[in-house]
Each structure stands twice: as C-alpha cells, then as structure tokens.
N, C-alpha and C positions, 0 to 999 in steps of 0.2 A: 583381022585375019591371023592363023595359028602358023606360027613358021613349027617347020621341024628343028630339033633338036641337033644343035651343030655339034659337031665334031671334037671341040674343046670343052664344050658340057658334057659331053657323053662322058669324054676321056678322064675329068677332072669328076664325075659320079662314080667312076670304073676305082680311080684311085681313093676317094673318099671311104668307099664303101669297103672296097678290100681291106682298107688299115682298121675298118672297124668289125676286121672280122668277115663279113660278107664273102662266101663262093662264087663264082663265074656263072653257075646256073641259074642262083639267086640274083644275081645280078642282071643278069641278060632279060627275066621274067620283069625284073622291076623295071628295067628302060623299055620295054618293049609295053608294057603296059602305060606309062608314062608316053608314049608315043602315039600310044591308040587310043587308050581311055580316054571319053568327051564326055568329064561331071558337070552334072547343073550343079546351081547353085544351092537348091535346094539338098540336093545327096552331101555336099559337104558341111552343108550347117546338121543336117542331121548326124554324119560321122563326128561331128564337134562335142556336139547333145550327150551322144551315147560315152566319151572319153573319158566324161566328168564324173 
C-alpha cells in the first residue's frame, strides 16, 4: 500500500530544494508529480538505460 506523502517530507523537500536553488513553482510541479506519478518498474530501469 502507497501512503501519501506526510507533511515533514513535503516540508523537508520544500527546504532541500529551495537551498538548491529550486522556485516554489518548480517545486510544487515536482511534489505534485511525486504524489501522483505510479512508475513501473520497467519506466525507471529504462530512465536509468538512457542517463548513462
């Protein structure tokens, strides 16, 4: 089972992100997609494939 993303993750991504730079709308896209995107396992062995 997938829990949602609590509240101290989001908050601790919010601060992570920002000291590297990262804007609030970038931001917000990135958790929101993190929240909803369901990869196989297959899409992320291929995004691994292509990195290299």
């Amino acid at each position: 089972m997938v829990q949602d993303m609590t509240a101290a993750e989001a908050t601790n991504i919010i601060i992570r992100l920002t000291q590297e730079g990262w804007d609030a709308n970038k931001i917000n896209e990135f958790i929101v997609f993190i929240e909803t995107h369901k990869p196989s396992e297959d899409e992320a062995i291929n995004i691994l494939k292509n990195k290299n």
